[in-house]
C-alpha positions in Angstrom: -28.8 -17.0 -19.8 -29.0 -15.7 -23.4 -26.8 -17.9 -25.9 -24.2 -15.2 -26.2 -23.8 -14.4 -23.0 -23.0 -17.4 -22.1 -20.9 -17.6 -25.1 -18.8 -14.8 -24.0 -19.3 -15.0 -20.5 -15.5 -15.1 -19.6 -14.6 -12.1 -21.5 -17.9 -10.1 -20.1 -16.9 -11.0 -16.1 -13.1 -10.1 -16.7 -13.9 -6.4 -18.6 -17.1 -5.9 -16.3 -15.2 -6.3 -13.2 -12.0 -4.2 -14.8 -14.7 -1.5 -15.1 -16.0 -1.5 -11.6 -12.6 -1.9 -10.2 -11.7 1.7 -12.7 -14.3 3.2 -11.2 -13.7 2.5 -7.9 -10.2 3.1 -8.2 -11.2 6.7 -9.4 -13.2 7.2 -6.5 -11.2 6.1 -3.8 -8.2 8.2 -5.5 -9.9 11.6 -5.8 -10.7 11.2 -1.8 -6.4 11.0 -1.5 -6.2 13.8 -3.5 -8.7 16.0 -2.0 -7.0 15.1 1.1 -3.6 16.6 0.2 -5.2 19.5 -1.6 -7.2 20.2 1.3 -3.9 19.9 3.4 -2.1 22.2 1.3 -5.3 24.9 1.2 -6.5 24.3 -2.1 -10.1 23.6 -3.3 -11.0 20.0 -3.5 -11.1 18.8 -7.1 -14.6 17.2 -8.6 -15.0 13.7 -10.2 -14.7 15.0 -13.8 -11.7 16.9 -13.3 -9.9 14.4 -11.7 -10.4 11.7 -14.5 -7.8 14.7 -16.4 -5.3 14.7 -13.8 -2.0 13.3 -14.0 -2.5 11.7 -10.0 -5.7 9.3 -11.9 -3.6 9.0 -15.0 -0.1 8.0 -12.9 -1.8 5.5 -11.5 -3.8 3.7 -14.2 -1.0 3.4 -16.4 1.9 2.1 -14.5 -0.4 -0.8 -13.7 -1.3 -1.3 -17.4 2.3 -0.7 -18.5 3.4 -3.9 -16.2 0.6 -6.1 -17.1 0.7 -5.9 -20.6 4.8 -5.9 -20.2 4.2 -9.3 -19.0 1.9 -10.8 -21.1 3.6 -10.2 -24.1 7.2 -11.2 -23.1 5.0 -14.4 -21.1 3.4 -15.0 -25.0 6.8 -14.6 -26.8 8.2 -16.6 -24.4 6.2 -19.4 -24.1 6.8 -19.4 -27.9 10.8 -20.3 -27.4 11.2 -21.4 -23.7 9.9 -24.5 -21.8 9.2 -25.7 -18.0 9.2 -29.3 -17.9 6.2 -30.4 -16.2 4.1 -26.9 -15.9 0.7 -26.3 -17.8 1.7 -23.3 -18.6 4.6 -24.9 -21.0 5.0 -27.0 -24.0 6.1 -29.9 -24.0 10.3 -30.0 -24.1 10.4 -32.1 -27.5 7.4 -30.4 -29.3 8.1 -28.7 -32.9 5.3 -26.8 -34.3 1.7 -27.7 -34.2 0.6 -28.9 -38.0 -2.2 -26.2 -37.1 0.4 -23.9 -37.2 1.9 -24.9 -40.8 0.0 -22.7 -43.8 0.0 -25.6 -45.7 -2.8 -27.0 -43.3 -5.2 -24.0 -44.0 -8.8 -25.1 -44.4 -11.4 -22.6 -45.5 -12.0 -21.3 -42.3 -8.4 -20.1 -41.4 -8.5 -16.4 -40.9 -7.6 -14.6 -44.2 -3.8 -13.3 -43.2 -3.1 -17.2 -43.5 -4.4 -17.4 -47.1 -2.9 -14.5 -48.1 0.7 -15.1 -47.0 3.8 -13.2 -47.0 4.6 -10.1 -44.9 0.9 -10.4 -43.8 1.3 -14.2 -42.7 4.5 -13.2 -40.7 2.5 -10.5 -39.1 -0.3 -12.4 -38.7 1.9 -15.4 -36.8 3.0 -13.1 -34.0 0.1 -10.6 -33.8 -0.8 -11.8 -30.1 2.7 -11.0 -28.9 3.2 -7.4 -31.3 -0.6 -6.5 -29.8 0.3 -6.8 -26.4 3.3 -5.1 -26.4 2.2 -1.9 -28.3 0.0 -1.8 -25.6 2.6 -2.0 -23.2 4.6 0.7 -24.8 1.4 3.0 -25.2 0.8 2.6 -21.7 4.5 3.3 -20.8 3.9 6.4 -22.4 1.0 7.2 -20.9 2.4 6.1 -17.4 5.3 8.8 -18.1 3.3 11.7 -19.2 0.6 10.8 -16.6 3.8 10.7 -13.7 5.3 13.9 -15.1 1.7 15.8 -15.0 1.3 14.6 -11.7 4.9 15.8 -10.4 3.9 19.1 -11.8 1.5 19.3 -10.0 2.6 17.9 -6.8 5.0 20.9 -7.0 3.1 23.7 -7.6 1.2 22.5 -4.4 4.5 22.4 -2.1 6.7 24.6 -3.2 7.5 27.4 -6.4 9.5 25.0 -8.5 9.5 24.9 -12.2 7.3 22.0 -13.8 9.2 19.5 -15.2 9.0 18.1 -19.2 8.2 14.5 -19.3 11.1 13.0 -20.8 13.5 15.1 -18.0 10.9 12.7 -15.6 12.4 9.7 -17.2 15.6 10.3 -15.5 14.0 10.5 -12.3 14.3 7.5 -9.6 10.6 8.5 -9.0 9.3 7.0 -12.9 11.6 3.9 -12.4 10.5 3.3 -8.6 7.1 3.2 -9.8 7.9 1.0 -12.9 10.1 -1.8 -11.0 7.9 -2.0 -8.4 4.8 -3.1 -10.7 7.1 -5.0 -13.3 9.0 -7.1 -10.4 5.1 -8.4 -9.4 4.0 -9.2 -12.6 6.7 -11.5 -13.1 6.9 -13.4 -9.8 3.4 -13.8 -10.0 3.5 -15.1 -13.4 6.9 -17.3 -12.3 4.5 -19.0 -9.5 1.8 -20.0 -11.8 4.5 -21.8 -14.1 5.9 -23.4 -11.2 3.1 -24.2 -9.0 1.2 -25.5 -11.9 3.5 -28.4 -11.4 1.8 -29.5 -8.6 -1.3 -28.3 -8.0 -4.1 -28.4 -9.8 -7.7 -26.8 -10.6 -10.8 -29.0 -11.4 -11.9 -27.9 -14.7 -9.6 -25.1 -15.8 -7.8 -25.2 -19.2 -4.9 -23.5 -17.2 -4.2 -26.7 -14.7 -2.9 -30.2 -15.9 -5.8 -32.7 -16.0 -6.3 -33.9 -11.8 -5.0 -37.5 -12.4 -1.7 -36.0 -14.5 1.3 -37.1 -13.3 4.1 -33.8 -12.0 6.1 -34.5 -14.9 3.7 -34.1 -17.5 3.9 -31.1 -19.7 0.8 -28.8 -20.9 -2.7 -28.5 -20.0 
């Protein structure tokens, strides 16, 4: 395996699979769409065409919107909150790493830390700012992406008026979807804090050490 592959291998499985997965999910939804616009007597849409429909868009996006929901609140978090005993905590009586303090900068500390400021405080909570504009961007998207796809759920059942996408905000239908993604994120992210506790995983920087005793806090 070539140095950099290796190097980056994590990164490289987790996108390649997210890909696959994209792909698949594109293809497995435009046979559920052809099926209801077959049912309703309309022509079956291609490949291309339904990468630009709000049913493909809908769908992508109210998944991203709850992932990256979680991830950033789980970063910010993390930052404030603590779970005695999980890996996924720090400890109860921790203050900030000395790594974290400007004045223990070496030469290679990325440059927002030499410069300081507005830049440095930017710079300090960029993971958690990152993550949720993404979350919002994809909120967007889900919404527009939901409203596109009413729209055109509607002009295939019936001859009522397309809706604007901030009337769909006010519609149990956006929320439903929302909720029903955010609700999963969260538990799921709830059980690894907990069950981190406990259990562990041979090797992984996300599990307590094998011999670590329950009540020890951190990886």
């Amino acid at each position: 395996m070539p140095k950099w592959m290796k190097n980056n291998a994590l990164s490289i499985t987790m996108f390649g699979a997210f890909l696959i997965f994209l792909v698949l999910q594109s293809v497995f939804g435009l046979h559920v769409r052809n099926e209801e616009l077959v049912r309703a007597g309309a022509a079956p849409d291609s490949w291309a065409h339904y990468l630009r429909t709000g049913h493909f868009a809908e769908s992508v996006f109210e998944n991203w919107e709850s992932e990256f929901l979680q991830m950033g609140f789980y970063v910010l978090l993390t930052a404030y909150l603590v779970q005695r005993g999980s890996a996924e905590s720090k400890k109860p009586d921790q203050d900030d790493r000395a790594a974290d303090r400007p004045s223990e900068a070496t030469p290679q500390s990325p440059r927002p830390v030499k410069v300081g400021g507005l830049v440095l405080v930017l710079y300090r909570n960029s993971l958690a700012i990152a993550l949720l504009l993404v979350f919002v961007a994809s909120f967007v998207l889900h919404l527009i992406g939901g409203a596109a796809d009413f729209n055109e759920q509607q002009a295939l059942e019936s001859d009522a008026a397309p809706i604007s996408a901030l009337r769909f905000l006010g519609t149990s239908d956006f929320w439903f979807q929302s909720m029903q993604n955010w609700q999963s994120e969260f538990l799921a992210v709830g059980a690894l804090i907990v069950l981190s506790i406990f259990l562990r995983q041979h090797g992984s920087p996300e599990s307590k050490p094998v011999t670590a005793a329950h009540g020890e806090t951190g990886a």
